[in-house]
C-alpha positions in Angstrom: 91.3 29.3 -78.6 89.7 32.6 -78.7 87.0 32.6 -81.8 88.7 34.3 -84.9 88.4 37.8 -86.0 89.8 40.0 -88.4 93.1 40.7 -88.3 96.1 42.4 -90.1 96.1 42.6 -94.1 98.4 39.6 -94.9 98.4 38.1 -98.1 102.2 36.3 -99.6 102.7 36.8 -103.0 105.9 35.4 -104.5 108.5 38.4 -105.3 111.6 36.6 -107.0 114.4 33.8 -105.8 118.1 34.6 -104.6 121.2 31.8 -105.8 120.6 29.2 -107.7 121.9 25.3 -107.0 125.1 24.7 -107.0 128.5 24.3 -105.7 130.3 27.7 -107.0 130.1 31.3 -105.9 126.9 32.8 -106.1 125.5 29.4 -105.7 123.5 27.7 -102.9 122.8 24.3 -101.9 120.9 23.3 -98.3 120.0 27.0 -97.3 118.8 27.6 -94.1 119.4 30.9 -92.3 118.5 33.9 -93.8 119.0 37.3 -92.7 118.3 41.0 -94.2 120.8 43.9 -92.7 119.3 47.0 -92.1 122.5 48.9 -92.2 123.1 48.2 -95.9 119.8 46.1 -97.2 122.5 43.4 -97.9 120.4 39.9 -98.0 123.4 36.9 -95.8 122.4 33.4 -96.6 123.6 30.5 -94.7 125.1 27.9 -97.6 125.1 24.5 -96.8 127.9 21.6 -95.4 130.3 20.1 -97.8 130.2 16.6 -96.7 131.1 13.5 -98.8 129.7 10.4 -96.9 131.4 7.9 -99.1 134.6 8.7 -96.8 133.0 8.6 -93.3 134.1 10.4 -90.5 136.9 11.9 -92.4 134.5 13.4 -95.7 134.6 16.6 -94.6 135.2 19.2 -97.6 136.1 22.9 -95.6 135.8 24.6 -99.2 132.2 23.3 -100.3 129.9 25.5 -98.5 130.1 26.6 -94.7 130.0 29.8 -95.5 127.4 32.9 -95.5 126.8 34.2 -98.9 126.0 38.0 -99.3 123.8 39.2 -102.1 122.6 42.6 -102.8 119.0 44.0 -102.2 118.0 42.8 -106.1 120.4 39.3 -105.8 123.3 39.9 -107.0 126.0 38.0 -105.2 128.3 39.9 -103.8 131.3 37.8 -101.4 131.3 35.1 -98.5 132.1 35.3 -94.9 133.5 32.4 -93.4 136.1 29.6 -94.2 135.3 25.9 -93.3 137.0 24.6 -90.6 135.8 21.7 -87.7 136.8 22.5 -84.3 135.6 25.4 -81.9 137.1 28.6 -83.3 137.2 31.0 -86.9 135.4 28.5 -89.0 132.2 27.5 -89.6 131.0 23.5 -90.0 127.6 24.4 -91.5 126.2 27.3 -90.8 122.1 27.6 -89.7 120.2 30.4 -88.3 121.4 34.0 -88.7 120.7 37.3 -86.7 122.2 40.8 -86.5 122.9 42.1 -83.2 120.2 45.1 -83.2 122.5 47.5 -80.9 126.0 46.6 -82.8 124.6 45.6 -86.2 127.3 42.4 -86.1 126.4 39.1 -87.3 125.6 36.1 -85.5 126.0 32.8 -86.7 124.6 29.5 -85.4 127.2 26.9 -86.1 125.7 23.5 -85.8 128.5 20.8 -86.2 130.8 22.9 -84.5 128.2 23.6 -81.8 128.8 26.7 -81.2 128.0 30.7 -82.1 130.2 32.3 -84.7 130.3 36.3 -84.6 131.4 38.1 -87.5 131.7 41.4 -88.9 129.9 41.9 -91.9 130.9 44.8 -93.7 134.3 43.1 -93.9 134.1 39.7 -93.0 136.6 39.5 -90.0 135.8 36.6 -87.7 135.5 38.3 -84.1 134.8 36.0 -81.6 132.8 32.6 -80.8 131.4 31.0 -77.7 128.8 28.9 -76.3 128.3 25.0 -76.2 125.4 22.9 -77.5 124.4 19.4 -77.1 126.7 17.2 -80.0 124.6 14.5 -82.0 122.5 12.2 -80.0 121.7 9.3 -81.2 119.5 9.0 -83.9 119.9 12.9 -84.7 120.1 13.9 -88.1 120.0 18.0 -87.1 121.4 19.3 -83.4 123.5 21.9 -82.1 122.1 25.3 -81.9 119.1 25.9 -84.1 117.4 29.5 -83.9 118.7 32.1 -82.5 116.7 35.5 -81.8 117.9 38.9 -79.7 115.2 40.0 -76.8 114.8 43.5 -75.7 118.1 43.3 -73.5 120.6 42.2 -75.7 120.4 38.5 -74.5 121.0 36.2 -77.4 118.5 33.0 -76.9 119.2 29.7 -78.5 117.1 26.6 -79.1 119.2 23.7 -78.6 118.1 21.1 -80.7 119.5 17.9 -79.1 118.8 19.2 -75.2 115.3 20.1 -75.8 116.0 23.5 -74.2 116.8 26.8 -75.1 119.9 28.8 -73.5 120.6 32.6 -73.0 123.7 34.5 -73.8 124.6 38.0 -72.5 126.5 40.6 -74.3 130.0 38.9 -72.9 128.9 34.9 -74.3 128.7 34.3 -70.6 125.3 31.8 -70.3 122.9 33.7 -68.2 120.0 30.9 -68.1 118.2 27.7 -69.9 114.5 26.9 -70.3 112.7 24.3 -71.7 113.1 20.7 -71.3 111.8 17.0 -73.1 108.3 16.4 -73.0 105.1 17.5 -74.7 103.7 19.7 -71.5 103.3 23.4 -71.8 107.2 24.9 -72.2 108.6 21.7 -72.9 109.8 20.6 -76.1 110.8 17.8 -78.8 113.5 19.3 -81.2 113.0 23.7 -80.1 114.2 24.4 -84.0 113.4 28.2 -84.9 112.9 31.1 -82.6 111.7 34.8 -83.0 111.0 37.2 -80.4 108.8 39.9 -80.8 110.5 43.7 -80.5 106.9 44.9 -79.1 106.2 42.8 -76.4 108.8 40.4 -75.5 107.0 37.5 -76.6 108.6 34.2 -77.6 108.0 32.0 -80.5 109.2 28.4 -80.7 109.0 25.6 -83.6 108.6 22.9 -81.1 109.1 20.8 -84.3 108.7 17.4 -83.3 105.7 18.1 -81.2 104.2 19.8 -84.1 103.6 23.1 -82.7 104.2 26.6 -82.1 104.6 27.4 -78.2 104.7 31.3 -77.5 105.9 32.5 -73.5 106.2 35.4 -72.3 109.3 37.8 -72.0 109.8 35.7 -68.7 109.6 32.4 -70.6 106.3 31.7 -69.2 104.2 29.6 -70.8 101.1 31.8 -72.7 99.7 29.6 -75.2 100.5 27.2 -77.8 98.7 26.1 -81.0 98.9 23.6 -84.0 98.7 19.4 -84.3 100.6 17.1 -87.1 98.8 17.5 -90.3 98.8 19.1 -93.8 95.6 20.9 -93.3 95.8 24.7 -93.3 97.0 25.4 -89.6 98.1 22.3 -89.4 102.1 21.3 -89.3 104.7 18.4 -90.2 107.9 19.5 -88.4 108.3 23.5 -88.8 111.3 24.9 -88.8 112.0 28.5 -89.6 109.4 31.2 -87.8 109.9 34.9 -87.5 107.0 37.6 -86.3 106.0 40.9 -88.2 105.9 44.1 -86.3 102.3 43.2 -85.7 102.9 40.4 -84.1 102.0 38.4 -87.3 103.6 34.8 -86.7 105.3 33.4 -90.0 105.8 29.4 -90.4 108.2 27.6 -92.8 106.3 24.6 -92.2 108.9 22.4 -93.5 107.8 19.0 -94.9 104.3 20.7 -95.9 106.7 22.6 -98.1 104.7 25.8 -97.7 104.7 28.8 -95.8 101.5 29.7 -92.8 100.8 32.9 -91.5 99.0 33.2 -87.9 97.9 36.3 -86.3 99.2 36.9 -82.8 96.7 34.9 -81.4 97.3 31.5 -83.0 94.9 32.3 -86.0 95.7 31.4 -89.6 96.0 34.5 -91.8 97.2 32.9 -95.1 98.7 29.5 -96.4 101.5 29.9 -99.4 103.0 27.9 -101.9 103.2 23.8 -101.8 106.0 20.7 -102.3 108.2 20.4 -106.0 107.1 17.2 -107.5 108.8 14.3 -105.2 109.6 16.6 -102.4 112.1 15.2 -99.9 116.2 14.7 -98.9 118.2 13.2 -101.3 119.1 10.0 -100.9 122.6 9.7 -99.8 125.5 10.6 -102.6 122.9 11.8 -104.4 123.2 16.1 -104.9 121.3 18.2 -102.4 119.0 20.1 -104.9 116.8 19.5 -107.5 118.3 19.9 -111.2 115.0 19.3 -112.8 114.0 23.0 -113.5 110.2 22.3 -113.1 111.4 21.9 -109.2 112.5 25.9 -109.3 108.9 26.8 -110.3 108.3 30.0 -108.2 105.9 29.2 -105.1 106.7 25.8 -105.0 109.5 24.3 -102.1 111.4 21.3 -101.6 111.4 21.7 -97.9 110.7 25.0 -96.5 113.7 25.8 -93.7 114.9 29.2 -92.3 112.4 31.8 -92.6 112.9 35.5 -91.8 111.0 38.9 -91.6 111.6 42.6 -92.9 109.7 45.3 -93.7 107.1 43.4 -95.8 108.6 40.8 -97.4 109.6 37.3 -96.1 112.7 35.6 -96.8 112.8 31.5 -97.1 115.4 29.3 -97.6 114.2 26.4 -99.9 116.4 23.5 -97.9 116.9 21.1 -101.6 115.8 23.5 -104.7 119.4 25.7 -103.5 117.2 28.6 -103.6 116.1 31.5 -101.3 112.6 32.3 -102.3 111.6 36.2 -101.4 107.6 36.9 -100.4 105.8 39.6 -100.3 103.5 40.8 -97.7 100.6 42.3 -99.1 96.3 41.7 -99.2 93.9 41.3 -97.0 92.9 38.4 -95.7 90.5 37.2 -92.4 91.4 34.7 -89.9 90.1 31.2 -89.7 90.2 29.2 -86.9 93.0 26.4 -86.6 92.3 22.9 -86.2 92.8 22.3 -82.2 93.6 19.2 -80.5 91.1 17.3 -77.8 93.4 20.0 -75.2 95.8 22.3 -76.0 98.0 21.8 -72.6 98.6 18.4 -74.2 99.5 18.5 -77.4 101.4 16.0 -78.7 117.6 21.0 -90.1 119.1 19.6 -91.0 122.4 18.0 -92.7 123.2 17.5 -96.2 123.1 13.6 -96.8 120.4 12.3 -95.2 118.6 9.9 -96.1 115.0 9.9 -94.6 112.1 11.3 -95.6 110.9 12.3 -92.6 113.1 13.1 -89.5 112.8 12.0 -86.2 115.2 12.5 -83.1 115.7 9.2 -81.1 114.7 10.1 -77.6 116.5 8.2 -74.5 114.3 6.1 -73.0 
């Protein structure tokens, strides 16, 4: 990796928190996608899967969660979009990432037990449409189905998908117009592709290649350009990212999830700034246990119980805290210089989850 130099003024300083835990309206439990519109500055949070596992297959609960939450620019909740409902179709079974269609402005919802893409308008609500197909739970999955989901300069919706190890690409229609990606721990392969960003300057695309540890950026071709970061808790380090989203300087921001903190990278791989740090006894509750915290020294601001969807815009950076039922909102502000990040002996081989589970760190079973 090139040596470091200094780079963009990035320093996160916490701003406030949107929702609080809990079950009602207005409240937030599991968060993972969030998502800012520029049309009216309204903040959409992706709430969680009602799910009681006492009653096995059948403990589905279509009015506890799946749903998007709207809240204003300053919090205030505003309405939901989305019913639950299991089956492909108007209904979400817990929704994950979230992006607005640039060109139309309409929202796009990745809908992970459903497998599936939900589009939605969101000045009213109306379902519109939904299409796509993603790999269904593999064995030994805990998350799967379509993870992050990111526009590139033509309109082409692309799609990690968790379970396949690759990611796919939509057109305009929901017609698939490619894959990419595959298992493995080579340069463009992946274990788990969770969050995805692509950069509106150059085409560039981020991947949390979360079980490899990594970020892996390709080109607007999805050709392989570089990749950096190794399992770790060191700063540049990274135990299982999820969210990512990229700055319009190319800045590359990390929910590095079981760290519990977010990492900042400039657009060469090197570490701008390290924020926040885990709750005391981070981690999933243990089944039939509530998904969130109710101790309130575990909604001390800067502090995460899992860091999970993570997004960009202009200057502040919006993460869902996966078990304190919080979104957490950063500012983007300082000046920092970049540090080198820890590399491995050769960077060509470097070696979200569902309310309920159980372990404390997660692992997809891979076929042999």
């Amino acid at each position: 990796m090139a040596a470091a130099a200094e780079a963009q003024a990035i320093n996160l300083t916490y701003e406030n928190s949107i929702g609080e835990p809990g079950f009602g309206p207005g409240q937030l439990f599991v968060p993972q996608g969030v998502a800012q519109s520029d049309a009216d500055g309204n903040i959409y949070v992706s709430n969680g899967r009602g799910f009681d596992p006492t009653q096995g297959e059948n403990g589905f609960l279509p009015n506890v969660g799946n749903r998007v939450d709207v809240f204003s620019p300053d919090g205030e909740y505003l309405r939901a979009i989305g019913t639950g409902v299991q089956g492909n179709g108007a209904g979400i079974d817990e929704p994950g990432d979230l992006k607005f269609d640039p060109i139309s402005g309409i929202l796009y919802v990745a809908d992970v037990f459903n497998s599936e893409i939900d589009v939605y308008n969101p000045s009213t609500g109306d379902f519109v449409t939904s299409f796509g197909s993603f790999s269904g739970q593999g064995p030994g999955d805990i998350f799967f189905g379509p993870g992050g989901i990111d526009f590139d300069q033509q309109g082409n919706l692309h799609v990690t998908d968790f379970s396949a190890d690759e990611i796919k690409v939509y057109g305009r229609d929901g017609s698939l117009v490619k894959t990419y990606g595959s298992l493995g721990t080579e340069p463009g392969q992946f274990d788990g592709p969770a969050g995805l960003a692509i950069s509106q300057n150059t085409g560039n695309i981020y991947i949390n290649d979360q079980f490899n540890n990594r970020i892996q950026v390709l080109d607007s071709e999805q050709n392989f350009l570089y990749a950096f970061g190794t399992e770790g808790t060191e700063p540049g380090q990274f135990n299982e990212p999820i969210g990512i989203d990229v700055d319009e300087n190319d800045n590359i921001i990390v929910a590095d999830s079981q760290n519990s903190r977010v990492q900042v990278f400039d657009k060469d791989g090197n570490l701008l700034d390290v924020f926040g740090g885990p709750v005391e006894n981070p981690g999933p509750p243990a089944p039939g246990e509530l998904p969130f915290s109710t101790n309130p020294a575990d909604l001390e601001p800067g502090k995460f119980n899992w860091s999970g969807g993570l997004s960009y815009n202009d200057g502040q950076v919006f993460v869902g805290d996966f078990f304190t039922g919080r979104v957490q909102v950063l500012n983007v502000e300082g000046q920092k210089v970049a540090t080198k990040v820890p590399e491995p002996a050769t960077l060509l081989s470097l070696g979200v989850f569902a309310l309920g589970a159980a372990a404390t760190k997660l692992k997809k079973k891979q076929s042999a």
